[in-house]
ROSETI-61403 format. One record per residue (C-alpha): x, y, z; residue in three letters; residue number from 1. Coordinates in steps of 0.25 Angstrom, whole numbers. Layout:
BEGIN
<r px="X" py="Y" pz="Z" residuo="ALA" num="NUM"/>
...
END
This chain:
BEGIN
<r px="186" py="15" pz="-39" residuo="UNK" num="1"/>
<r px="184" py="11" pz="-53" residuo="UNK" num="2"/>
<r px="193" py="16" pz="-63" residuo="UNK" num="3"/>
<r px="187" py="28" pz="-73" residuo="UNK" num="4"/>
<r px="183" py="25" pz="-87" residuo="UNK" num="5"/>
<r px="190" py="32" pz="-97" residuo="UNK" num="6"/>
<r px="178" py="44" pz="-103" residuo="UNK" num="7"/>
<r px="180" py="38" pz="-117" residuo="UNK" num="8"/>
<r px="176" py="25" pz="-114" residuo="UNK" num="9"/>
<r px="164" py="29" pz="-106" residuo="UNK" num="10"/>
<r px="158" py="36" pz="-115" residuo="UNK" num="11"/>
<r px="164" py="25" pz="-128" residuo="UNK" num="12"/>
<r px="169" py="36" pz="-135" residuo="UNK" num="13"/>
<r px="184" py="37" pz="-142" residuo="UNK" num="14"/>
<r px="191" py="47" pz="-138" residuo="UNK" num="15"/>
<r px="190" py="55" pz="-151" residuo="UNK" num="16"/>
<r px="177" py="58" pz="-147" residuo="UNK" num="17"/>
<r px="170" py="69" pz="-151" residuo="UNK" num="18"/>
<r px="161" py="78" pz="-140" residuo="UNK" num="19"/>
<r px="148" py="75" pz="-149" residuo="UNK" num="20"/>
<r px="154" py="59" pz="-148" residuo="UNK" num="21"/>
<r px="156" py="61" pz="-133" residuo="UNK" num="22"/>
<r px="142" py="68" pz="-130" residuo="UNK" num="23"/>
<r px="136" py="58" pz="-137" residuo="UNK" num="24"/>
<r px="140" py="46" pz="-131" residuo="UNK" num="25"/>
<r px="137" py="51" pz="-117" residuo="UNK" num="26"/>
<r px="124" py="54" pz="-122" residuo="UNK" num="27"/>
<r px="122" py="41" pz="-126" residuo="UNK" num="28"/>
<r px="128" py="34" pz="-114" residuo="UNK" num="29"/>
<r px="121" py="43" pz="-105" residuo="UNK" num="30"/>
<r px="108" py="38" pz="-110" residuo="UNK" num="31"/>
<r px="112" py="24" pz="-109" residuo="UNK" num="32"/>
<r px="117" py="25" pz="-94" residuo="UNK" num="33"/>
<r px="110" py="37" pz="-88" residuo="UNK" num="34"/>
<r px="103" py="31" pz="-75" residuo="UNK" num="35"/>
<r px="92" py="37" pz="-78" residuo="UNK" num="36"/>
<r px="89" py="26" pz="-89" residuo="UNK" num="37"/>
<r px="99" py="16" pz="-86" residuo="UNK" num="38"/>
<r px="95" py="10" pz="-74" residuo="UNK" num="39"/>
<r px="109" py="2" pz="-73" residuo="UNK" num="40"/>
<r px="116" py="1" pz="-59" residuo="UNK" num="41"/>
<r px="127" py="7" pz="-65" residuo="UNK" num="42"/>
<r px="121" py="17" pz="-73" residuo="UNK" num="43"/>
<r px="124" py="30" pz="-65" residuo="UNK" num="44"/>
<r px="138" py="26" pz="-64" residuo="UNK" num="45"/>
<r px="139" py="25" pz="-78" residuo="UNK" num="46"/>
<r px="132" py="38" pz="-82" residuo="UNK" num="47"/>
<r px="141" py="46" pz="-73" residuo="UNK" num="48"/>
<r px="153" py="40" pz="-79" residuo="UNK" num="49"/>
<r px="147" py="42" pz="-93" residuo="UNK" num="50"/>
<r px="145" py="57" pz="-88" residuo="UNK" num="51"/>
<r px="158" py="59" pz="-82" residuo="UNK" num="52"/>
<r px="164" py="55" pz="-96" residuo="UNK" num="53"/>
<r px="157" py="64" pz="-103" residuo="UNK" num="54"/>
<r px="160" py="75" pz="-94" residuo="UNK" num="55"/>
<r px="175" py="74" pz="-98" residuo="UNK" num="56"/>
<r px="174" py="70" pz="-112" residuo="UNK" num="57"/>
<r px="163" py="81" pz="-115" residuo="UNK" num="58"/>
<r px="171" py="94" pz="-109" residuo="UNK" num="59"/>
<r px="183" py="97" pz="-119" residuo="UNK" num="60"/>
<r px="194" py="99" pz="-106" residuo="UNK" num="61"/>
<r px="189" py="87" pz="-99" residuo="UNK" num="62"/>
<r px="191" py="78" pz="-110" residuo="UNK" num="63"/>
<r px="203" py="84" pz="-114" residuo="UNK" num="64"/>
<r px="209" py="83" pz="-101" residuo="UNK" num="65"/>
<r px="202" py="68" pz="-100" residuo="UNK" num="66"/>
<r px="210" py="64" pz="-111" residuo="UNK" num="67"/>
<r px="225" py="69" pz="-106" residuo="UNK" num="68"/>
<r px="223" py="65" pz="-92" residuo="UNK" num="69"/>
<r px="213" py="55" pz="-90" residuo="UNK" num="70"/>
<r px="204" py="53" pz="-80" residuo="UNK" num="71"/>
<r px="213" py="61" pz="-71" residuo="UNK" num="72"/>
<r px="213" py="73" pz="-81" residuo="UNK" num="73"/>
<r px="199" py="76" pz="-77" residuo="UNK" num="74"/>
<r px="199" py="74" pz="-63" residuo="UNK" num="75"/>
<r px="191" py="86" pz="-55" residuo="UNK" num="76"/>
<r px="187" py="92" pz="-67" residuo="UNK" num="77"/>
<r px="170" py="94" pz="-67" residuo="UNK" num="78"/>
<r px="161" py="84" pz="-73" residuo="UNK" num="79"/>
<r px="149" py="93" pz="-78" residuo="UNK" num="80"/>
<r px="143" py="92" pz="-90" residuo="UNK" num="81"/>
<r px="128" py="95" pz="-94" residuo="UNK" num="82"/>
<r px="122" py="84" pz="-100" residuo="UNK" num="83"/>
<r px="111" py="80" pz="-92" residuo="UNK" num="84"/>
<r px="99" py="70" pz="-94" residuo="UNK" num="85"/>
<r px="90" py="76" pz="-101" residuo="UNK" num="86"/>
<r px="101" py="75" pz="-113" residuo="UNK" num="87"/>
<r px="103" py="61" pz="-114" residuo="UNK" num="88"/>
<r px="84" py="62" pz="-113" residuo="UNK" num="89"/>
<r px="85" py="71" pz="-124" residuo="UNK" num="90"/>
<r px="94" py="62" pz="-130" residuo="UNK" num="91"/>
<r px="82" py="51" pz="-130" residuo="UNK" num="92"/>
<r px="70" py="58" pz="-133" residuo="UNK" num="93"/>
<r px="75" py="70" pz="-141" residuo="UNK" num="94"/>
<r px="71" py="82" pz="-129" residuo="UNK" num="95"/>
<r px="73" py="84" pz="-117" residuo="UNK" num="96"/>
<r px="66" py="81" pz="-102" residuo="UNK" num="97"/>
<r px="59" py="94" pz="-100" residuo="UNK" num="98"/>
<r px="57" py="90" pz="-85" residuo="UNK" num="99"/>
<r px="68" py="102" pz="-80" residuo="UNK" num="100"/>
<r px="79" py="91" pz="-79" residuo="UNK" num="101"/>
<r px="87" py="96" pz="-92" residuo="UNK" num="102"/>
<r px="97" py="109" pz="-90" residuo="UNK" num="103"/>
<r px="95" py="120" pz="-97" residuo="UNK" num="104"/>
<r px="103" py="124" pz="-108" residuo="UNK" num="105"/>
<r px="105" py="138" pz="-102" residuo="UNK" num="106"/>
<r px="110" py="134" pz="-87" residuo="UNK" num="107"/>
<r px="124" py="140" pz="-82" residuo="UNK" num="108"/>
<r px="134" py="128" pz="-87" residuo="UNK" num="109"/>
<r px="148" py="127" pz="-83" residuo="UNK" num="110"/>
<r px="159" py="132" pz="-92" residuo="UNK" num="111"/>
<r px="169" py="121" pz="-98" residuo="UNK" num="112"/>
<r px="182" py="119" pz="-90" residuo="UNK" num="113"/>
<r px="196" py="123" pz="-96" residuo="UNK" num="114"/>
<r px="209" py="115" pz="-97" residuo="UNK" num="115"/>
<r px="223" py="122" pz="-97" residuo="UNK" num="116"/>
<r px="235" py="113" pz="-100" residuo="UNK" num="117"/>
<r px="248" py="120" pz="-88" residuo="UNK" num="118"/>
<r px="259" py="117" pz="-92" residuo="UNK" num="119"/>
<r px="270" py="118" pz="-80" residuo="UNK" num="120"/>
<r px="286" py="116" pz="-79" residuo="UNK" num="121"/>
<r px="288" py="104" pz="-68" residuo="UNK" num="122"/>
<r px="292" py="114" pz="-58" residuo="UNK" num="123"/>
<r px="280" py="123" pz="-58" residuo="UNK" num="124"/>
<r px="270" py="110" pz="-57" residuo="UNK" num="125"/>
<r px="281" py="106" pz="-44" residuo="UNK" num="126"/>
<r px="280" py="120" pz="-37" residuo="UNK" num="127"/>
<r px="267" py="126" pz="-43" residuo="UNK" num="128"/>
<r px="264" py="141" pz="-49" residuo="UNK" num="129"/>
<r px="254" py="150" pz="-55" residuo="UNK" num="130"/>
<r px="252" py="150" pz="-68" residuo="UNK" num="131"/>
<r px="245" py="158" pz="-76" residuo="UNK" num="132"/>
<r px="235" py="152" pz="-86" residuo="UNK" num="133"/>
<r px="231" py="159" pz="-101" residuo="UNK" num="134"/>
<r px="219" py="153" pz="-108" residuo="UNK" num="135"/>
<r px="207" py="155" pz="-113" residuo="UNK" num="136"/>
<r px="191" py="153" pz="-111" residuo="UNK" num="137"/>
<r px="178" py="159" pz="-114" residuo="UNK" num="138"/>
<r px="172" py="172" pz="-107" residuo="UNK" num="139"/>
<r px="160" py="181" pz="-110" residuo="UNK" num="140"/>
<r px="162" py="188" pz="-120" residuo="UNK" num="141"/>
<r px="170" py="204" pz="-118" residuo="UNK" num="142"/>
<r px="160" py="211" pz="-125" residuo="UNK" num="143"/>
<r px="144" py="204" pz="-124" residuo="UNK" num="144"/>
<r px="150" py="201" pz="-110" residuo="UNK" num="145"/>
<r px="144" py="186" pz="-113" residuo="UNK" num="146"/>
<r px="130" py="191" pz="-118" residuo="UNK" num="147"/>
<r px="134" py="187" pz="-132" residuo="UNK" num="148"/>
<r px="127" py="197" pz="-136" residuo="UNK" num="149"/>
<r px="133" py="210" pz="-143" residuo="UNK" num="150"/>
<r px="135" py="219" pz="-133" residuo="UNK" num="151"/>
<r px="121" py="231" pz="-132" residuo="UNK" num="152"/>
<r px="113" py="220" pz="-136" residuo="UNK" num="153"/>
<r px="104" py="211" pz="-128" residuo="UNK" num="154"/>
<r px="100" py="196" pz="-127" residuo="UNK" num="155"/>
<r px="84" py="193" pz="-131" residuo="UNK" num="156"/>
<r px="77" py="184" pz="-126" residuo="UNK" num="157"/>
<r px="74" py="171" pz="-135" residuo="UNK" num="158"/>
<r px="62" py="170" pz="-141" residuo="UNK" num="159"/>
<r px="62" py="156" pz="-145" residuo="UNK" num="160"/>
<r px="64" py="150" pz="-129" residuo="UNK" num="161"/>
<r px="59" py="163" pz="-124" residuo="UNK" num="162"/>
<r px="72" py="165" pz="-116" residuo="UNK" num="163"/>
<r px="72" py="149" pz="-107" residuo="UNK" num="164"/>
<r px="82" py="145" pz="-117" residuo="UNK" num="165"/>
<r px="74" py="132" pz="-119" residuo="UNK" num="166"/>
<r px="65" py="126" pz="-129" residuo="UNK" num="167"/>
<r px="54" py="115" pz="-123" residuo="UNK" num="168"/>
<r px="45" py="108" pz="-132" residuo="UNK" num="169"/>
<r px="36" py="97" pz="-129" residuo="UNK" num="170"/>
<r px="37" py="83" pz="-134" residuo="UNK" num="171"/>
<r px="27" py="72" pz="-134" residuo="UNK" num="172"/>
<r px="36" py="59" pz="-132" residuo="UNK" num="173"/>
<r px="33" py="41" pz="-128" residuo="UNK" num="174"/>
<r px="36" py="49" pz="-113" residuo="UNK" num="175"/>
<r px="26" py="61" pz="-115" residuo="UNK" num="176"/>
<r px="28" py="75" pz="-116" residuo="UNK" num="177"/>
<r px="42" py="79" pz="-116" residuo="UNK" num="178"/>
<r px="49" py="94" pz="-114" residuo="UNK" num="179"/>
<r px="60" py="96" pz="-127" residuo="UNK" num="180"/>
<r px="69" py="106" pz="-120" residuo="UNK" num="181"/>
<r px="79" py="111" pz="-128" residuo="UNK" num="182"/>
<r px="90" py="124" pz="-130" residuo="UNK" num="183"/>
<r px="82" py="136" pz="-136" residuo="UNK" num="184"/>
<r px="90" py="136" pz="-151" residuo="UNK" num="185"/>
<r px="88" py="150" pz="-152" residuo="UNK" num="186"/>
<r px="95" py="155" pz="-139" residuo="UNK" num="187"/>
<r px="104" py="144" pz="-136" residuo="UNK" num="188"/>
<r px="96" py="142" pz="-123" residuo="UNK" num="189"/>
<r px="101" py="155" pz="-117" residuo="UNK" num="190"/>
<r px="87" py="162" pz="-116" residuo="UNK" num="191"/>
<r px="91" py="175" pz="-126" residuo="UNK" num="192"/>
<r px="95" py="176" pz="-138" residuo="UNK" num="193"/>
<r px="107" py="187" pz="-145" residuo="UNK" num="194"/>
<r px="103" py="195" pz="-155" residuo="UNK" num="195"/>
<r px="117" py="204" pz="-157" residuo="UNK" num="196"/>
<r px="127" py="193" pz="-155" residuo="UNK" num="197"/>
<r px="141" py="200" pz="-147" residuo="UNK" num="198"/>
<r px="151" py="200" pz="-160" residuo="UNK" num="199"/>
<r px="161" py="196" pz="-151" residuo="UNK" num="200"/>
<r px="158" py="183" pz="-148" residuo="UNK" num="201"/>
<r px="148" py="179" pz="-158" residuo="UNK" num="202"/>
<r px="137" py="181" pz="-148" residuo="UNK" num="203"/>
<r px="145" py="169" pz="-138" residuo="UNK" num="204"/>
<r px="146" py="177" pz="-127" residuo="UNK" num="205"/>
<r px="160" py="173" pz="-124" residuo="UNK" num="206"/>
<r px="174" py="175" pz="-129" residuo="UNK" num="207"/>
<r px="186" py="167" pz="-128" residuo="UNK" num="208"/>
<r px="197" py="175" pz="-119" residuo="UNK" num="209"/>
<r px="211" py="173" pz="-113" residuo="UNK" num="210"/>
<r px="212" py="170" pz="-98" residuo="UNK" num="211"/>
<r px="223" py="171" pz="-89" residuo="UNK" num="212"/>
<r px="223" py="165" pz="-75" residuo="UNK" num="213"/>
<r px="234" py="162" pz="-63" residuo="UNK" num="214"/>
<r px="233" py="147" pz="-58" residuo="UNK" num="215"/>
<r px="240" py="142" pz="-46" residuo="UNK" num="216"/>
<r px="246" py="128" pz="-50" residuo="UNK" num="217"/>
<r px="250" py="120" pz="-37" residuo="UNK" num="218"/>
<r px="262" py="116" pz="-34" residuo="UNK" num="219"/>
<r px="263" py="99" pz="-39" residuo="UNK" num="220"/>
<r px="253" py="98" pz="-51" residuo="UNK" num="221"/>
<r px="257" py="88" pz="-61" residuo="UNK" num="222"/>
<r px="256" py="85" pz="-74" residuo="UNK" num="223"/>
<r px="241" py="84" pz="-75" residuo="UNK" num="224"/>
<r px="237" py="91" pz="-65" residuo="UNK" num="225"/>
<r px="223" py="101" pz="-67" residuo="UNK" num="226"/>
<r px="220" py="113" pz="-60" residuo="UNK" num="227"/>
<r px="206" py="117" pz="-60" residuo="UNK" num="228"/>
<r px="204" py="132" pz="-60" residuo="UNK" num="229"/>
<r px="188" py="134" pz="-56" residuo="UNK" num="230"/>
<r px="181" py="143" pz="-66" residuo="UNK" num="231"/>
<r px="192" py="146" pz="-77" residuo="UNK" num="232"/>
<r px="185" py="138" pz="-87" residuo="UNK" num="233"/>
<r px="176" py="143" pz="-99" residuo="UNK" num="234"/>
<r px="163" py="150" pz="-96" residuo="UNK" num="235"/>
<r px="150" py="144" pz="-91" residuo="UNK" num="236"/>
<r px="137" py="146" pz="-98" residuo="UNK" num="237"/>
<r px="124" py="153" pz="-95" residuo="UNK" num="238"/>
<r px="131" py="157" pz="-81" residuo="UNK" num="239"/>
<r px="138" py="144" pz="-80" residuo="UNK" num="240"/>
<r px="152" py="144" pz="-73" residuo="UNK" num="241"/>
<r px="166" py="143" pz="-81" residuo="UNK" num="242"/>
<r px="171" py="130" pz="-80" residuo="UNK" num="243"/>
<r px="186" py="127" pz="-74" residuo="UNK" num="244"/>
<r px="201" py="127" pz="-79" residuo="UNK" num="245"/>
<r px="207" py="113" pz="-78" residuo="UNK" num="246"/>
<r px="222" py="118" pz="-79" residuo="UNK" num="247"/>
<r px="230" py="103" pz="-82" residuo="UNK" num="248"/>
<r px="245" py="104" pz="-80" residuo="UNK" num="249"/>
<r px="256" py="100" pz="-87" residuo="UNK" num="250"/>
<r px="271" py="98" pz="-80" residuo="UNK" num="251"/>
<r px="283" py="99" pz="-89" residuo="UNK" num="252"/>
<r px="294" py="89" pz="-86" residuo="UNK" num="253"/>
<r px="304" py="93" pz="-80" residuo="UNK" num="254"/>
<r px="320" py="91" pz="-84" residuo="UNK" num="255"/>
<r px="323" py="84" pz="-72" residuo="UNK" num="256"/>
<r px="312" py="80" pz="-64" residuo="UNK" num="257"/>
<r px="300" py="71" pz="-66" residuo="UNK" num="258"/>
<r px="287" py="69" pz="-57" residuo="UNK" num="259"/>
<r px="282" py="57" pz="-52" residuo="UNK" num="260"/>
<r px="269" py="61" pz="-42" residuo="UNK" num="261"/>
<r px="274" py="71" pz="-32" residuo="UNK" num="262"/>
<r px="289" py="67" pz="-31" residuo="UNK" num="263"/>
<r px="299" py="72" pz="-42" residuo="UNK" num="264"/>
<r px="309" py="61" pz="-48" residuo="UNK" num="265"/>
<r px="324" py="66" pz="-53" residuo="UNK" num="266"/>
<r px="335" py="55" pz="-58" residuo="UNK" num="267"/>
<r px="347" py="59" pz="-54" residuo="UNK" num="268"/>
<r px="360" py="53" pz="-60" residuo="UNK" num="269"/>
<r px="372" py="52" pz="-51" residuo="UNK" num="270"/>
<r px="387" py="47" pz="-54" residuo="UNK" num="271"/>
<r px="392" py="32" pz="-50" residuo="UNK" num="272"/>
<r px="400" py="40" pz="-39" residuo="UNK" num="273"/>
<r px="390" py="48" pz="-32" residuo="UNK" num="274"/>
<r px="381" py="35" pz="-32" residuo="UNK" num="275"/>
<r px="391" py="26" pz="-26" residuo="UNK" num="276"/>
<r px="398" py="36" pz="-17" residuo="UNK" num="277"/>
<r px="385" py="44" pz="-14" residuo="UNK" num="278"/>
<r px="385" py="60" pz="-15" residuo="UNK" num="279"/>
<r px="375" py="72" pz="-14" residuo="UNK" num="280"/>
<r px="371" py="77" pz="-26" residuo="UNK" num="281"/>
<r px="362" py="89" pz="-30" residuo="UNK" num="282"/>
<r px="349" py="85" pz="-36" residuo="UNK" num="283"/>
<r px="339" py="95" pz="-43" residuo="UNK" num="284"/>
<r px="325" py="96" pz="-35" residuo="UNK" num="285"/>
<r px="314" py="106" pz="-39" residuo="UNK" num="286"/>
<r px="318" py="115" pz="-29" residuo="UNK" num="287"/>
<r px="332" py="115" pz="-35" residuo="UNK" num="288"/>
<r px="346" py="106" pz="-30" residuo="UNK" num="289"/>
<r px="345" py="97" pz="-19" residuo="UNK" num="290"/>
<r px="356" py="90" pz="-14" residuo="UNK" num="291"/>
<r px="353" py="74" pz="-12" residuo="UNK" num="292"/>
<r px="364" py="62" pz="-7" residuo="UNK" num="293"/>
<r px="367" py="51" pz="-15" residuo="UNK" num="294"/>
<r px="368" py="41" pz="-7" residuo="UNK" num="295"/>
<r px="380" py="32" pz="-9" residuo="UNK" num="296"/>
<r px="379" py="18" pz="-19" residuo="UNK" num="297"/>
<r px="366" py="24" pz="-25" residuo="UNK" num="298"/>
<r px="361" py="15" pz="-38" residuo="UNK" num="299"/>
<r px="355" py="20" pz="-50" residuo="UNK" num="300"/>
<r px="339" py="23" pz="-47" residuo="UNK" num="301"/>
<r px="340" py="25" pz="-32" residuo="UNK" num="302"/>
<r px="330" py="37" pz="-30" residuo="UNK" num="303"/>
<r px="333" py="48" pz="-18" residuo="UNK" num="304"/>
<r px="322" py="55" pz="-13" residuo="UNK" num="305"/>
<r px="322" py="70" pz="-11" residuo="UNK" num="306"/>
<r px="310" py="72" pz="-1" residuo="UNK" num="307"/>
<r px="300" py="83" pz="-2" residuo="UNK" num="308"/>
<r px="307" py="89" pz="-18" residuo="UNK" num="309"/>
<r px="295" py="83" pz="-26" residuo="UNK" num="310"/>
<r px="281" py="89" pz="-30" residuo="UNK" num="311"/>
<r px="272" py="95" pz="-19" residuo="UNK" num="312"/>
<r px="260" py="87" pz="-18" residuo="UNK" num="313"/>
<r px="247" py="95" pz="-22" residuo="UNK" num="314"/>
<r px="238" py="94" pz="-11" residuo="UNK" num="315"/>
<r px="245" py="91" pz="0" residuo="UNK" num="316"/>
<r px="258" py="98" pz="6" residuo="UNK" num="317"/>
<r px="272" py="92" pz="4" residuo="UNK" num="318"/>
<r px="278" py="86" pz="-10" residuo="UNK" num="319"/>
<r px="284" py="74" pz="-17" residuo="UNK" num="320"/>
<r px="300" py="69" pz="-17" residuo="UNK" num="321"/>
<r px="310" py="71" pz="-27" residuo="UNK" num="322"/>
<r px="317" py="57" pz="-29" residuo="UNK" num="323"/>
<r px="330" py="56" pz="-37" residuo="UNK" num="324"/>
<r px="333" py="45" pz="-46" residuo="UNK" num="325"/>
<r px="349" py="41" pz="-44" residuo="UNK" num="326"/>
<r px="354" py="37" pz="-59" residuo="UNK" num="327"/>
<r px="368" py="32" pz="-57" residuo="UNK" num="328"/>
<r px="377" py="38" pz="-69" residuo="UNK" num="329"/>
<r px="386" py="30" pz="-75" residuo="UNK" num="330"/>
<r px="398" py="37" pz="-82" residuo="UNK" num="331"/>
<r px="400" py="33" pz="-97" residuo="UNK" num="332"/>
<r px="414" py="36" pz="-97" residuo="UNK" num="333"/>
<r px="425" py="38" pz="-88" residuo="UNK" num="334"/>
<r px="437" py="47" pz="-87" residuo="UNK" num="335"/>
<r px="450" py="37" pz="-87" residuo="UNK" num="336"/>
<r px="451" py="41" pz="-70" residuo="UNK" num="337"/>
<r px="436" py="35" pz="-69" residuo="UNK" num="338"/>
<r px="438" py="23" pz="-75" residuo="UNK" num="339"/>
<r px="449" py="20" pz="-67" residuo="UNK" num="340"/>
<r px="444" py="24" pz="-55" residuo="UNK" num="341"/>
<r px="431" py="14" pz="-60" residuo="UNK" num="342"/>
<r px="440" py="4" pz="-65" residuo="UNK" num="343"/>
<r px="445" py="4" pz="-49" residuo="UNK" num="344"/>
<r px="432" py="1" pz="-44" residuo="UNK" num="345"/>
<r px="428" py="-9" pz="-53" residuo="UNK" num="346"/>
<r px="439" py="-18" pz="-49" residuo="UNK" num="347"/>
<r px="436" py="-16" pz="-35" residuo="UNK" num="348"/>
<r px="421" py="-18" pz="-36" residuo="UNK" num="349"/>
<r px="420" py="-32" pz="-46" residuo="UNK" num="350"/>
<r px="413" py="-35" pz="-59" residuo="UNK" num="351"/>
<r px="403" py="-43" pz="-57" residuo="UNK" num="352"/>
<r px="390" py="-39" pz="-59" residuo="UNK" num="353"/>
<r px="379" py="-43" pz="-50" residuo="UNK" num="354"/>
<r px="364" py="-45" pz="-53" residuo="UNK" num="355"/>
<r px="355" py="-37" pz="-45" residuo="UNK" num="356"/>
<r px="345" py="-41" pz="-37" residuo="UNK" num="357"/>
<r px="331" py="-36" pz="-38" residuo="UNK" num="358"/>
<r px="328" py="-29" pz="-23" residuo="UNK" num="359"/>
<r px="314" py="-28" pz="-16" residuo="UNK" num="360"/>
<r px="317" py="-13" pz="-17" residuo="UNK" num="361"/>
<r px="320" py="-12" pz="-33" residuo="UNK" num="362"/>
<r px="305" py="-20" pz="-33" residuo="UNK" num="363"/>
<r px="301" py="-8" pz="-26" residuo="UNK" num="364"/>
<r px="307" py="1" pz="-35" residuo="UNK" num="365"/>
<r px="301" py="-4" pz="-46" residuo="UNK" num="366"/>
<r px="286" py="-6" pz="-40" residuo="UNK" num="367"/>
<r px="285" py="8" pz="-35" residuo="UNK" num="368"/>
<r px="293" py="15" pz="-46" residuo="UNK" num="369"/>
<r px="307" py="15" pz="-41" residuo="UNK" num="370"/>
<r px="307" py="26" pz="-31" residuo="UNK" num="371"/>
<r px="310" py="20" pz="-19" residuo="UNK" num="372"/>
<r px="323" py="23" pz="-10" residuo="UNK" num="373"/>
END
């Protein structure tokens, strides 16, 4: 499968692109590419990956996301966006089709997703919690109860679209008759008109309000990871539903610890007797002490696997390893007794130095990251 390109350059904008400079250049691509005009082999292909762009890099969370993580950051998150064809036809002839193909301004659209950033310790991302979430988002209004009228008052019917939210004129064009269809000015294409605007909300029918929510955040998420919470988004309109949380996770290091996919890495230092000699020793796992043998003439970077002490895996039973990384210490100065003792051995031993010879297994080590035992 070929590998994506990145939004910006599909749609040849910087990415200190402003939403007017995005809209724009889709506009303008679409056109070029739609299949409807472009009768290119590739031309469907191309459209949809002009589309998907512009879905991202159109929708504040997505690009926001998008520009952290990548590709990856937006991964499962929905691709809708209203831009349909009769846009980019309007776009050529100044109005639109008038043959029943353009959306109404006025049907139910979807609300706009939200992003929470989590922040977790590295334990709670290992073993999962609740969480409690604060934030905020836009509901109906308390007092006009969404209306955005002031509450005793009524909404009129509009007189300029008599209440179909539209305006339709008819132009004479190189393609005959065509059917302007545009947003009634006057009513905003909603059909009815406020006269007493609510004076809480300027007539808006929403308020921004405070929202708390309990999450369940699974055991294993890494640094990264989103959860999608259905519905918790902002507020659909004209009886649209609310769009989605994307809640991205955030994994603090940890003092001792560090991750790498689902097994848990520690580097351990022991002294030059417990790794000559060999010796149990008591090594910190997440679930607390752990006693492990050091098996006797250990070098500095043999790694020792604890089975089973890593991450559980998210969607399947079971977790990772915990693998220990042997540093061999070697003292900076000795008591007189030590170096005597060292002294000792170093005659019975030798001095000559011997270069090593690379192994298949040192190869190995290196290819794959040097965890093998």
């Amino acid at each position: 499968m070929a590998e994506k390109r990145d939004y910006y350059e599909v749609l040849g904008i910087p990415r200190s692109a402003s939403a007017d400079e995005i809209r724009q250049a889709y506009r303008n691509l679409a056109k070029k590419h739609h299949p409807d005009i472009n009768k290119s082999p590739d031309a469907e292909e191309v459209f949809k990956e002009i589309n998907e762009a512009y879905a991202v890099l159109s929708d504040e969370s997505r690009r926001s996301s998008y520009d952290r993580f990548g590709h990856s950051g937006v991964q499962g998150m929905p691709m809708d966006f209203d831009f349909s064809f009769s846009d980019i036809f309007e776009d050529f002839f100044g109005f639109g089709m008038g043959m029943g193909s353009r959306r109404s301004r006025n049907a139910p659209r979807r609300g706009a997703n939200l992003r929470y950033d989590l922040h977790l310790e590295f334990e709670e991302a290992v073993f999962g919690l609740e969480k409690e979430l604060e934030f905020e988002r836009m509901e109906a209004c308390s007092v006009c109860q969404g209306s955005g009228a002031e509450p005793g008052t009524d909404l009129k019917r509009c007189e300029t679209c008599s209440g179909s939210g539209e305006i339709r004129q008819v132009r004479q064009t190189i393609l005959g008759s065509m059917v302007n269809v545009s947003t009634c000015p006057a009513c905003g294409g909603r059909g009815e008109v406020i006269s007493s605007p609510c004076k809480y909300c300027n007539g808006n029918g929403l308020e921004r309000v405070k929202i708390h929510r309990t999450i369940a955040v699974p055991a294993g998420v890494d640094d990264g990871t989103q959860i999608r919470i259905p519905g918790e988004g902002e507020p659909g309109s004209s009886g649209g539903p609310r769009g989605d949380m994307y809640v991205v996770v955030h994994v603090k290091t940890h003092k001792f610890f560090r991750r790498k996919g689902n097994d848990v890495l520690l580097d351990l230092g022991i002294n030059i007797a417990q790794a000559t000699l060999g010796a149990e020793v008591s090594v910190p796992t997440l679930e607390g002490e752990e006693k492990m043998r050091i098996p006797a003439g250990t070098q500095s970077g043999k790694v020792l696997k604890l089975r089973s002490k890593g991450i559980p895996y998210l969607r399947r039973s079971g977790r990772g390893d915990q693998l220990v990384i042997i540093s061999v210490e070697i003292p900076r100065s000795l008591k007189p007794e030590q170096r005597e003792l060292f002294e000792r051995l170093a005659e019975t031993m030798g001095t000559e130095a011997i270069p090593q010879e690379r192994s298949f297994l040192d190869s190995l080590k290196d290819f794959i990251g040097g965890f093998v035992e």
